[in-house]
N, C-alpha and C positions, 0 to 999 in steps of 0.2 A: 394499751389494751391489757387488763388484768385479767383473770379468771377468779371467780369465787367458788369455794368451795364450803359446803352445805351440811354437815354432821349434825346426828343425833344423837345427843347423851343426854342423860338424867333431862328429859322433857326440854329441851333449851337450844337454841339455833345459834352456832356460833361461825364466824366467817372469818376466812385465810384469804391476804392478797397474794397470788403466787407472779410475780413477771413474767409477761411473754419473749418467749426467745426469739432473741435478734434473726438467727437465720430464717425461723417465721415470715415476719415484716419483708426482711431483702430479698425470696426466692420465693416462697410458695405464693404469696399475697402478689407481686405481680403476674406471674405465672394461672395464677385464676381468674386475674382479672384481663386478661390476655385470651384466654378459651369464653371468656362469657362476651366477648365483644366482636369472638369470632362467632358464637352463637347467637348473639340477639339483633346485633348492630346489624343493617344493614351494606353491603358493600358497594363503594363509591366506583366504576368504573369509565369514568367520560374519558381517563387516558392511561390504558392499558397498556402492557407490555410488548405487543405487537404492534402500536403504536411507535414506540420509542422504537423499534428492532428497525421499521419502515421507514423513519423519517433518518435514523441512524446510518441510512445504506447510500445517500444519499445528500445530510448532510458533511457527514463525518470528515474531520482534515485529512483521517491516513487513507479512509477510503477512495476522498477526492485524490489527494496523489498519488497512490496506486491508479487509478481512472485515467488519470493524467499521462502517468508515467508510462500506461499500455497504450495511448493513442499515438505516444511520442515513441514505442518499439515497433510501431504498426508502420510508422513512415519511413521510420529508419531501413526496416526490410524492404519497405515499396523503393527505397531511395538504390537499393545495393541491385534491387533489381535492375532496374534504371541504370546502371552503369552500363550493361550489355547489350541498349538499344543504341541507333547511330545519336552523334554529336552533332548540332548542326550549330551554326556560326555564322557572322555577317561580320565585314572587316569594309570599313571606307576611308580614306587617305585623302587629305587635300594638300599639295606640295607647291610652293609657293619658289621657285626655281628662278633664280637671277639673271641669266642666260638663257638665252632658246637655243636648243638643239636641233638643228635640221641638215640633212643632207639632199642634197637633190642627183639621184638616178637617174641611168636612162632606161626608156620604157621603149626602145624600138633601133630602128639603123635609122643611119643618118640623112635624114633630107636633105634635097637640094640646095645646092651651098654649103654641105660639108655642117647643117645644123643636126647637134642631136637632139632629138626629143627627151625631154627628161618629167620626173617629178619628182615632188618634193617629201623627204620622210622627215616628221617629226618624232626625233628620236627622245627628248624634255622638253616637254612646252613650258611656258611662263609659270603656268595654270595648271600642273597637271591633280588628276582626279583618279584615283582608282577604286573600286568596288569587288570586293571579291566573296564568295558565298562557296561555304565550308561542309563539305559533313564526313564524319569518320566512323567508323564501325568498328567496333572489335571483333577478331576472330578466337585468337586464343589467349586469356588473361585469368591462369590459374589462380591468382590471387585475387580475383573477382568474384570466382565461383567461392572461393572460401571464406570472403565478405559476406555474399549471401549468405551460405550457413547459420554464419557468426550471428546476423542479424534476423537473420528465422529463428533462431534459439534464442536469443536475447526478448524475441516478440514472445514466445511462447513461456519462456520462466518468466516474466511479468506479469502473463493471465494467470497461473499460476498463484505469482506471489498474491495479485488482487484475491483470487479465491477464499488465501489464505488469510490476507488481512479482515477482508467479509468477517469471516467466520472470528478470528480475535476481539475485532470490534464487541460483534452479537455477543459474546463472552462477557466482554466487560462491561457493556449496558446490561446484559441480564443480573449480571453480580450487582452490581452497580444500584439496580431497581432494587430488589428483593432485600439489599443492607440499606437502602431510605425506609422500603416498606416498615424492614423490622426497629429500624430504629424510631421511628415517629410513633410506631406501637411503644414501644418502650418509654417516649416519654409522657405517652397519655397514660400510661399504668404507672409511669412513676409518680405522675399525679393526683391519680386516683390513690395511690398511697400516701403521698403528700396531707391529704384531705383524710385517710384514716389515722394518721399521726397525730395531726392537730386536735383531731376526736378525741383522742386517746390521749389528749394532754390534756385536755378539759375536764375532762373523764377522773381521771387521775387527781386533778388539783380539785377536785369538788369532795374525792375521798379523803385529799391530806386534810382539807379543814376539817372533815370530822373526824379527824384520828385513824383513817382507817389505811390511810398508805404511809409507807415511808417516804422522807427528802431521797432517798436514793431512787426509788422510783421515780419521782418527778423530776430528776435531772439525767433519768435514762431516757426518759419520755422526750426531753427535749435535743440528747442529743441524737434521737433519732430521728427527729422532727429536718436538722442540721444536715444528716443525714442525705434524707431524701430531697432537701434542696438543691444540693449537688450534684443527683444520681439527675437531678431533671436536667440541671444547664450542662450536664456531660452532654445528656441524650438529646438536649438543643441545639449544643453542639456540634453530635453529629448529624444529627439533620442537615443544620446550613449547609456544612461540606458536603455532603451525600446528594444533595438537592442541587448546588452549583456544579459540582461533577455531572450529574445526568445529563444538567442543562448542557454542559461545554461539552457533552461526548453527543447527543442527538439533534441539539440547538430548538429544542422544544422548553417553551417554560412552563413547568411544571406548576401545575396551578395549587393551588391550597385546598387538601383535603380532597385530593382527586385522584390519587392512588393510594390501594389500600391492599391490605392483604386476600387474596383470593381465597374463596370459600374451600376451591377446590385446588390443591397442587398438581402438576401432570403425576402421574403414574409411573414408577418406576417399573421399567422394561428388561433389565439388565438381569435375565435371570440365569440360573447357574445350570446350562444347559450345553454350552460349547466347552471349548477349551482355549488355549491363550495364543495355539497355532494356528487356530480358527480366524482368530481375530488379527492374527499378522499376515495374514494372505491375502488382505486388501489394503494393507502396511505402502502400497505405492502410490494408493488412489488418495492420498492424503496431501491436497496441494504445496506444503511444505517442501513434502518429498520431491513434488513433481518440480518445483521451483529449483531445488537440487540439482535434479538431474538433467533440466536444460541448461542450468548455469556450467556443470558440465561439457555438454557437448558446447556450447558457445566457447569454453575456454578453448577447446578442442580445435573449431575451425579459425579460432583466434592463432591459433601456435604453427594453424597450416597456412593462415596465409602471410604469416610471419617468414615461413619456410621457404613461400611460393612467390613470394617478391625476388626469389634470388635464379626463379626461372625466366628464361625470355618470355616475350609476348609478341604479337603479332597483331594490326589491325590494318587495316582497308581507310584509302581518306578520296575522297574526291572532290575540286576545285573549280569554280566556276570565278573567271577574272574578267569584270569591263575596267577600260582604262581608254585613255586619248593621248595616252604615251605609246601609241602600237610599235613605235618602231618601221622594221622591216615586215612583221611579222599583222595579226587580223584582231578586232576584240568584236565580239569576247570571246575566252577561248577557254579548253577544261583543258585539267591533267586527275591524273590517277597517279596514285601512288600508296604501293603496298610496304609499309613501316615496320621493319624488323627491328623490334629492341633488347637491348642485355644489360644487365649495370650487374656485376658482380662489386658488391661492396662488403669489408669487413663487420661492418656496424651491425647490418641487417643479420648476419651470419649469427651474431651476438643474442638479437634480438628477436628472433627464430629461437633457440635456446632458453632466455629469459619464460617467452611463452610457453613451452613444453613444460615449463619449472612449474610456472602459474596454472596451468594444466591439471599437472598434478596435485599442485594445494587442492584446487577445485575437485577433484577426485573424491580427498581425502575428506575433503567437507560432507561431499554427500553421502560417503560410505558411514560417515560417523552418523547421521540421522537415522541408518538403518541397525537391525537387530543380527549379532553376529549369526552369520554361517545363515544367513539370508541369502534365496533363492528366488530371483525376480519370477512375476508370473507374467502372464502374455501381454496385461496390460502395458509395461515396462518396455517388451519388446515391440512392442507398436508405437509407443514413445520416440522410443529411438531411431526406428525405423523412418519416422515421420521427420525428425531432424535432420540424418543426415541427408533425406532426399529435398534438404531446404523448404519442405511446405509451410 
């Protein structure tokens, strides 16, 4: 593109080729062809941005395994509860015995002729069979209760972390849309410059044959012809990737010429009306935080019941035996028995300690998420409150 310019001296019209400047061509000329396509062009929306955010929540890998990973803390707590109802058991024995065992008693005085009455106890038969039906209850198993904890907290920083992956996800689809939007704009306006290049090379070489430009011009012309070839397969470039990224993070394929830049942007809300302690006083409801602070208390009930394996426990069993080995004795027949246990071990002593340790890392973790010389609000203590009551 040249510029002519037009003077008038002594009655006569004389004309100057002056070059158009480069920054011209590379910034303002896409840049207006950018606003006139926001202005005239109609805008393509068969799959908008709330599409991708929707199909995103649902397909997404990290979302799925977050999803995953909260069904699999959900059972884990159902399962710790499960520890504290009874144990039930079936036990059946077939004993193939080489020898019969029997004795024979007497069952009375002696009859006439000095006979005693007697019968016969099978004390091992050939054949013996036994059947016995089990169940035990726990009474007191402080290391039980600190399982639960462990795995109420574990269930709870998972919903948590899901929260918080949601919301990363939505992050990076929206980034994600709006750097394809702008770049496929980009490379239809480097196009569109493409096509005024090549004008301008025509343009230009119709001037050199009549004398009126210089060979400098017409190898400035061309190389910015070269130029904008470049600028386009950069910006086709990023399309592909920008385009394959969408696809791999919502699993929607993004059709051609099917999003576009929206007419209207949201509205920026963010007005300067608070202050900065305003905004850190809901600093806990940010599931980040809150994945924190149950990972916390889980280390917590983790190091108690590291601690609590080294108290006794106490449970309740009761026995139900048929068998055709009775003996002296009736089948079937129950017992009861109440199971006092203790295992003082050096190991666990160790391992109680270790977790306190781990504890603390976990402390130190979630303190670092927060803003010094932070003051939880009530949300925080309802948090915790909910934790250590295992819900």
């Amino acid at each position: 593109m040249n510029v002519t310019i037009i003077s008038a001296s002594k009655m006569s019209t004389k004309t100057q080729t002056m070059p158009t400047p480069l920054w011209y061509l590379r910034i303002i000329m896409p840049l207006a062809l950018i606003v006139l396509s926001l202005t005239s062009s109609p805008a393509f929306a068969q799959q908008s941005l709330e599409t991708f955010l929707r199909h995103a929540k649902e397909y997404n890998f990290d979302n799925r395994e977050a999803q995953t990973l909260v069904k699999q803390r959900m059972h884990e707590a159902t399962q710790a509860w499960a520890h504290l109802l009874p144990s039930l058991s079936i036990q059946t024995d077939y004993i193939r015995n080489q020898y019969l065992g029997a004795a024979d008693i007497p069952t009375g005085e002696p009859a006439t002729g000095g006979i005693l009455p007697t019968r016969q106890v099978i004390i091992t038969p050939n054949d013996q069979r036994d059947v016995s039906l089990s169940a035990t209850l726990p009474l007191v198993n402080f290391s039980t209760w600190a399982d639960i904890g462990t795995a109420a907290a574990n269930r709870d920083a998972q919903q948590a972390r899901l929260a918080a992956t949601e919301l990363d996800v939505e992050k990076t689809v929206a980034q994600t849309y709006y750097q394809f939007v702008g770049a496929r704009e980009v490379a239809r306006a480097a196009r569109r410059t493409l096509t005024a290049a090549e004008d301008n090379v025509r343009y230009i070489d119709t001037r050199a044959k009549a004398g009126l430009a210089l060979d400098l011009d017409s190898k400035r012309a061309l190389a910015e012809v070269e130029r904008d070839r470049q600028a386009i397969e950069d910006a086709d470039y990023s399309v592909t990737t920008l385009r394959r990224s969408l696809e791999t993070l919502t699993g929607i394929r993004v059709e051609e010429d099917s999003t576009s830049i929206p007419l209207e942007f949201p509205k920026d809300t963010l007005y300067n009306d608070t202050t900065l302690n305003n905004w850190l006083q809901s600093l806990d409801t940010l599931p980040s935080v809150q994945a924190a602070l149950y990972d916390q208390h889980a280390a917590n009930h983790t190091a108690s019941s590291s601690e609590a394996a080294l108290y006794p426990s106490l449970s309740l069993q009761f026995a139900e035996t048929f068998t055709n080995a009775t003996g002296f004795g009736e089948s079937p027949y129950y017992s009861v028995k109440l199971l006092a246990s203790w295992k003082i071990d050096f190991s666990s002593s160790k391992s109680a300690d270790a977790q306190k340790a781990a504890a603390e890392a976990s402390t130190v973790r979630y303190e670092r998420d927060l803003p010094p010389f932070y003051v939880p609000t009530g949300s925080l203590v309802i948090s915790l409150f909910r934790s250590n009551c295992f819900i």
